[in-house]
C-alpha positions in Angstrom: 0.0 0.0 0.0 1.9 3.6 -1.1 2.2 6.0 1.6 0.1 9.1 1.8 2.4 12.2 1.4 3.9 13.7 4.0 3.4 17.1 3.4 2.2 19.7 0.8 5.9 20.3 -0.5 6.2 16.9 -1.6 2.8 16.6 -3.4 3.9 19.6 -5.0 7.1 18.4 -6.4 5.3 15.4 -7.5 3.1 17.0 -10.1 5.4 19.3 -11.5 7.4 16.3 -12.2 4.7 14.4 -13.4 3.6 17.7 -15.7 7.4 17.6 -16.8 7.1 14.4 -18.3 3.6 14.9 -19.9 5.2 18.0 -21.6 8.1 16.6 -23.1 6.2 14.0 -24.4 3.9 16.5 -25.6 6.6 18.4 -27.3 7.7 15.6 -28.9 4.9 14.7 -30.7 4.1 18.2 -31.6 7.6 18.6 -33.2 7.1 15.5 -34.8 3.8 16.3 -36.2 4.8 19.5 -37.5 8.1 17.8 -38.9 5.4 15.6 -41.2 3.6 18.2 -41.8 6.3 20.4 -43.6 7.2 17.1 -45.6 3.5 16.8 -46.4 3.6 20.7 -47.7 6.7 20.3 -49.7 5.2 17.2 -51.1 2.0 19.3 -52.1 3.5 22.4 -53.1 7.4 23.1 -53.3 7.0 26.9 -53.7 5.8 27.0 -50.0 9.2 25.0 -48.8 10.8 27.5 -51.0 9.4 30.4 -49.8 9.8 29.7 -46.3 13.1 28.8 -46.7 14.2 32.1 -48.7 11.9 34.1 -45.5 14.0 32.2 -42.7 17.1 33.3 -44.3 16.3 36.7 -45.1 15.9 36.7 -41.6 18.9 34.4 -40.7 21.1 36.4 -42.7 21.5 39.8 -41.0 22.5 37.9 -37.9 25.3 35.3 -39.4 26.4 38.7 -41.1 26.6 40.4 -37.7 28.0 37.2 -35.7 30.8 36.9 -38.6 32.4 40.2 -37.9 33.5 39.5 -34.3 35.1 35.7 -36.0 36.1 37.6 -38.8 38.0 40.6 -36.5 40.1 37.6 -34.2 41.1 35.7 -37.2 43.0 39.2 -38.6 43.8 40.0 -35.3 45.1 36.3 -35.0 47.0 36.7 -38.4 48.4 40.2 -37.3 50.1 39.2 -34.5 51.9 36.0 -36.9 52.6 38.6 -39.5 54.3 40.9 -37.1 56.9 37.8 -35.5 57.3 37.4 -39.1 58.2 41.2 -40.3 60.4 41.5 -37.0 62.5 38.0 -38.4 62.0 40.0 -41.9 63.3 42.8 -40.5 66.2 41.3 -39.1 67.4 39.9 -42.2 67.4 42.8 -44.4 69.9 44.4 -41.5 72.3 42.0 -42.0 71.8 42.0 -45.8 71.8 45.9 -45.9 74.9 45.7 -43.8 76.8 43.0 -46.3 75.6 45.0 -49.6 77.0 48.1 -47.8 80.1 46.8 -47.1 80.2 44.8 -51.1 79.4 48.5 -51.8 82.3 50.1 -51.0 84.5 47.4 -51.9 82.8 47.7 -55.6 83.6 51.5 -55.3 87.6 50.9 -54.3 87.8 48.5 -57.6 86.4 51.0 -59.2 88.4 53.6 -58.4 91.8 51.3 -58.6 90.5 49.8 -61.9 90.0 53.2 -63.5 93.9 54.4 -62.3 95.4 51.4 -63.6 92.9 52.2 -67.2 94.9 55.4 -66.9 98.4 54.4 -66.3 98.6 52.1 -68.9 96.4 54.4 -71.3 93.7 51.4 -71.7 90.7 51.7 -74.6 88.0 49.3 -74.3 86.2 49.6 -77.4 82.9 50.2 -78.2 80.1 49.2 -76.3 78.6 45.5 -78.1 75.7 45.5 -78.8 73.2 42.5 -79.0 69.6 41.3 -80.0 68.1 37.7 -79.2 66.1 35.4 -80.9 64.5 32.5 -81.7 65.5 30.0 -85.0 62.3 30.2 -87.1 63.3 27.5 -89.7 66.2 25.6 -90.5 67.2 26.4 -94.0 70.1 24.0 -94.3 70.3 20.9 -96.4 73.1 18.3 -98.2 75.1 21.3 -99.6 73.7 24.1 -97.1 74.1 24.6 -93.2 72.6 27.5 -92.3 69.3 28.9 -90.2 66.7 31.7 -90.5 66.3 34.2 -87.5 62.9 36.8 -87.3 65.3 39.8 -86.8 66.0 41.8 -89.4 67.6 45.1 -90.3 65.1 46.8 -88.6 66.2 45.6 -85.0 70.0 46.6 -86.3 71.0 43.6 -87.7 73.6 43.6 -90.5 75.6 41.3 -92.6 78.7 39.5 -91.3 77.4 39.9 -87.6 78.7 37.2 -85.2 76.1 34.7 -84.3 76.2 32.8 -80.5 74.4 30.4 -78.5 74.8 29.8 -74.6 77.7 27.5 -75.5 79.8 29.5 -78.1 79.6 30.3 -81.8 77.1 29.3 -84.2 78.1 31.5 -86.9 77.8 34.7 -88.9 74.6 37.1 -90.9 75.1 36.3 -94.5 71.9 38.0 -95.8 69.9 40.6 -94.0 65.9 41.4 -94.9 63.6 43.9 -92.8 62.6 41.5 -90.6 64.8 38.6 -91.4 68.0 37.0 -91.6 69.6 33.9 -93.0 72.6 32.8 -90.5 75.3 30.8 -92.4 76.5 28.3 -90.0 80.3 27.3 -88.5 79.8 23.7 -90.4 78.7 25.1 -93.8 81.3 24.2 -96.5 81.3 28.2 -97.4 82.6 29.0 -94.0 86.2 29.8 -93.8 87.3 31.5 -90.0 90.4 32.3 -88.2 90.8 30.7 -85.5 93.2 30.3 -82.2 94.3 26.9 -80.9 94.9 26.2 -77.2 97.0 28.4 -74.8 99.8 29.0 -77.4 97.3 30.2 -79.3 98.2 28.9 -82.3 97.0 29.9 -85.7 94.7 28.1 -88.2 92.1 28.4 -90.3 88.8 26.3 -89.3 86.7 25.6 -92.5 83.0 24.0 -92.4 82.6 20.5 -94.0 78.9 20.7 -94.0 78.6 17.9 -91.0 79.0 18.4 -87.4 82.5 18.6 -87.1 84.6 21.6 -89.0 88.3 21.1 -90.5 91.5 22.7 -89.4 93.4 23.5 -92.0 96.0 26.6 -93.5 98.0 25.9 -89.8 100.8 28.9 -89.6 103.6 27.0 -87.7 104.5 23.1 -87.9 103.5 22.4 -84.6 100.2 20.6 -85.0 97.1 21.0 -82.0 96.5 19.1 -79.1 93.3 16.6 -78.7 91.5 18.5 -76.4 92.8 22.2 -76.9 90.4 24.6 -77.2 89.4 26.3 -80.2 89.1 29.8 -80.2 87.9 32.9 -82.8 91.6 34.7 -83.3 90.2 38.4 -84.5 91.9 38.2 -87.5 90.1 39.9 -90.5 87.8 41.6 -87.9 84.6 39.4 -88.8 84.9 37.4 -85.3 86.0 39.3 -82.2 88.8 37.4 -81.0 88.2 35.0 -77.9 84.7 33.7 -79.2 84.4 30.0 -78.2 83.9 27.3 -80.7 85.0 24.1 -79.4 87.7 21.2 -79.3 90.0 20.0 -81.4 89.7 16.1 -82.1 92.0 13.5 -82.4 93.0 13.7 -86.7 94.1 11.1 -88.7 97.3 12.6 -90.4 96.6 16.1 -91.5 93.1 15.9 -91.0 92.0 18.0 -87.7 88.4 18.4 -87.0 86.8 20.4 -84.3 84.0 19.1 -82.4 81.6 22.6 -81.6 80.5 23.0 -78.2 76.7 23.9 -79.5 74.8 21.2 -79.3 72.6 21.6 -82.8 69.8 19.3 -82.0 68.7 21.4 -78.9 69.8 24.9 -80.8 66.6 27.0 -80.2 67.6 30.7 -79.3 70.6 32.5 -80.6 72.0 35.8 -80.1 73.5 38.3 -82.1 76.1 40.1 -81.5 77.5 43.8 -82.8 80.9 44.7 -81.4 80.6 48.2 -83.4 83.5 46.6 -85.5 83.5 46.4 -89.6 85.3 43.5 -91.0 88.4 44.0 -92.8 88.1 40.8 -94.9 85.1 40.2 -97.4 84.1 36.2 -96.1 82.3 36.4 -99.6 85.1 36.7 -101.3 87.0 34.6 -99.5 84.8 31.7 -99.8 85.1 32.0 -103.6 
């Protein structure tokens, strides 16, 4: 048999518990009912759905707006206070930089000044200034009797006739005809090419003629003495076509008289070239030469 309460407190506490219950059940079914009931109206009519979605986030919106600014605000704040360790590390850096360009500085202006006294004392003219223009191979006119390559710069970028013609490696060769826009490059290796050249540290001369394949021919040597394998083949400056001192390549092992030089441009890769004024006419006519 249950006890009778024993007091009005305790009856009291009782029903609001009991009302508790009865109202969270109550609540729910009554979400649950209006749950199937918005799946019953966007099964009837979508436009309602719609509608009330596009009303609850009219609403919605000026508050996620408002709440974003005080998220937004920390997350510079945040990214300030990284940016500043990183501008005083920055900072930090460029003081020791500033300091070791300052000191490069004035070591740069002492060679200056010592390289412009010893100009003086020994009464020193560089030359003109050389000038250059680079571009890219547009077709490669060369066949069984022809090594040469077409370039789109012309006379109107400067380009003239006999110009000296170099890749990233060394020489490639000269001008031999000049349009507006245009110009036809006759190559090291073509049999009409005929240079002077400079062989290893005695600097021996020679002239280096093309053969129309990869590797040119030494030929016309000066002394007796005959190249090295392996000595470097230089332009000598004589005529005035080829500055003296332009790489070409190697001289190979020959069989007898015959001395070829292997170039150090690679052709198959040859994609930009550059030429090259040193503000110096030739003396020579290659033309004429080469007949």
């Amino acid at each position: 048999m249950d006890e009778e309460p024993q007091s009005v407190g305790e009856l009291i506490d009782r029903g609001i518990r009991i009302a508790g219950r009865v109202m969270r059940r109550l609540a729910v079914f009554g979400l649950a009912l209006i749950a199937f009931g918005l799946v019953l109206v966007g099964k009837i009519d979508t436009r309602i759905v719609d509608n009330a979605r596009s009303a609850v986030s009219d609403v919605s919106a000026p508050v996620l707006d408002a709440l974003s600014y005080p998220i937004a605000s920390a997350y510079r704040w945040f990214n300030d206070i990284a940016a500043i360790g990183n501008l005083i590390a920055e900072n930090q850096r460029l003081r020791e930089e500033n300091a070791r360009l300052a000191n490069l500085r004035l070591i740069a202006h002492d060679l200056k000044a010592e390289n412009a006294g010893l100009r003086r004392l020994l009464r020193f003219d560089p030359g003109p200034v050389a000038k250059s223009v680079s571009t890219r191979i547009i077709a490669d006119t060369g066949g069984v009797f022809a090594r040469s390559l077409m370039v789109h710069v012309g006379s109107t970028q400067g380009v003239r006739k006999d110009l000296p013609v170099l890749a990233a490696e060394g020489l490639v060769g000269r001008v031999q005809t000049v349009g507006q826009q245009s110009a036809r490059v006759l190559l090291i290796t073509d049999l009409n090419s005929k240079i002077p050249v400079a062989i290893g540290e005695q600097r021996r001369r020679a002239i280096m003629s093309g053969t129309n394949s990869h590797s040119p021919m030494l030929e016309f040597f000066v002394s007796d003495v005959r190249p090295t394998p392996g000595a470097v083949v230089l332009t000598s400056g004589d005529g005035g076509v080829f500055r003296a001192g332009l790489p070409i390549g190697v001289v190979e092992a020959g069989d007898g008289s015959n001395w070829r030089v292997r170039p150090f441009v690679d052709w198959d890769r040859l994609d930009f070239v550059r030429i090259v004024d040193y503000g110096q006419p030739p003396t020579i006519d290659l033309a004429q030469e080469a007949r």
